[in-house]
C-alpha positions in Angstrom: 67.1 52.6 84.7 69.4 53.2 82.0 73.3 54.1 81.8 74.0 57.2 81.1 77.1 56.7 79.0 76.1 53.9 76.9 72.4 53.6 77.3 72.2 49.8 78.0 69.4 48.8 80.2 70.3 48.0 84.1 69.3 46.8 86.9 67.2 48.9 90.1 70.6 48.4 92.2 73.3 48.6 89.8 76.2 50.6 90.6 78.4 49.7 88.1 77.5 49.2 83.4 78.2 45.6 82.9 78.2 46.8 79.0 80.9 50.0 79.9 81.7 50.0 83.2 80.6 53.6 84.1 79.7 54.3 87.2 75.8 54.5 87.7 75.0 57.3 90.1 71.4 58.7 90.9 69.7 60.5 93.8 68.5 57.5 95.3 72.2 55.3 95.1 74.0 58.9 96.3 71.9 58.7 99.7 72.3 55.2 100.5 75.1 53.9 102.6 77.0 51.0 100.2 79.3 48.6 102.3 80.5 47.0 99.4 83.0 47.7 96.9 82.5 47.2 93.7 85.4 45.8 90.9 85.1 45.0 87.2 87.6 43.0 85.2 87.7 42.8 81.3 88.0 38.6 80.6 87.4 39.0 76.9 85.6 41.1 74.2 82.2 42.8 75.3 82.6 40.0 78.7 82.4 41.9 81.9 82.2 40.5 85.6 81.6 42.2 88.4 82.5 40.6 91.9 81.7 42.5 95.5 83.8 42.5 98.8 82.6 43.6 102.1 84.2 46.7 103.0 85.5 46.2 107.2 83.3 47.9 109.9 85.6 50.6 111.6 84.1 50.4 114.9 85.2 50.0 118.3 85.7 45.9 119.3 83.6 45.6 122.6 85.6 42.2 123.4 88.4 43.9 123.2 87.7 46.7 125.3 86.2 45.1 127.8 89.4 42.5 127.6 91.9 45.7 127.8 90.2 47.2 130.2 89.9 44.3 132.7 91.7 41.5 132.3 94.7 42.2 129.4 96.3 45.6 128.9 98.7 44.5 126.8 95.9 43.2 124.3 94.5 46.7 123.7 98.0 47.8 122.9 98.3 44.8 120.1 95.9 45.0 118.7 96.0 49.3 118.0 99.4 48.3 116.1 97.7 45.3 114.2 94.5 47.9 113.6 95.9 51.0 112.9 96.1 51.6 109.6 92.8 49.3 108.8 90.7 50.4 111.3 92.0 53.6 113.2 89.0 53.7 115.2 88.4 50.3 116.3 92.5 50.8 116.8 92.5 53.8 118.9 89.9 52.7 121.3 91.4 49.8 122.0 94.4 52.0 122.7 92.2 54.2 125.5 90.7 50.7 127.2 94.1 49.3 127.7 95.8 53.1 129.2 92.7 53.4 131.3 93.5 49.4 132.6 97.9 50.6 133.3 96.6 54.3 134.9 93.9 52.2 137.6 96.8 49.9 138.0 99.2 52.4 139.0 96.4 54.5 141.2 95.6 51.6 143.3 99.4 50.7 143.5 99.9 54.2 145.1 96.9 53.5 147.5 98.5 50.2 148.6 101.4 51.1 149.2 100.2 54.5 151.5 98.0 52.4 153.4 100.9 49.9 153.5 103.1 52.5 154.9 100.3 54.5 157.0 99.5 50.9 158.8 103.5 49.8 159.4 103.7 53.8 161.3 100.8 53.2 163.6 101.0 51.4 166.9 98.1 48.8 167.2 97.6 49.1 170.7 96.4 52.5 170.0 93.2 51.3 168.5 92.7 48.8 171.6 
């Protein structure tokens, strides 16, 4: 494979010219998912690197659900304020886990406190 702009030689998985720093695109690099992002920096004359950094998985923290939803409300609503700009997904679900977690709380506070009330109004010797 060759670049386009300049016509140096690359490799099969280049993204990137390390002669110009063009962007290599084909059919084949187009259709392929890329989780890394690529950066070039000039150090000198006709000297190129090229380092990579894994882009962050936006999807939904299962520990943390499961956390929010059980256990730690107030965890799900953290961390969507630490994630939400970074990872709105990942943020927003934690969101839902830890609403779902305060509106069973409340439901079965309502329940309690009915049957509380229903079993203070009703005589126990009529079930004798």
């Amino acid at each position: 494979m060759f670049c386009q702009n300049c016509g140096n030689k690359l490799e099969e998985n280049a993204v990137i010219c390390t002669n110009c720093g063009t962007s290599v695109v084909d059919e084949t690099s187009s259709n392929r998912k890329d989780t890394t992002q690529h950066f070039t920096s000039n150090t000198g004359a006709n000297q190129n690197h090229q380092r990579t950094t894994p882009i962050k998985e936006d999807k939904p923290n299962i520990l943390v659900n499961i956390l929010s939803l059980c256990c730690i409300p107030i965890l799900g609503i953290v961390m969507y304020f630490v994630w939400k700009d970074s990872q709105p997904r990942a943020a927003k679900s934690a969101l839902i886990f830890s609403l779902i977690n305060i509106g069973l709380g409340i439901i079965m506070y309502i329940i309690f406190v009915v049957f509380g009330i229903f079993a203070s109004v009703v005589d126990p010797a009529t079930y004798e």
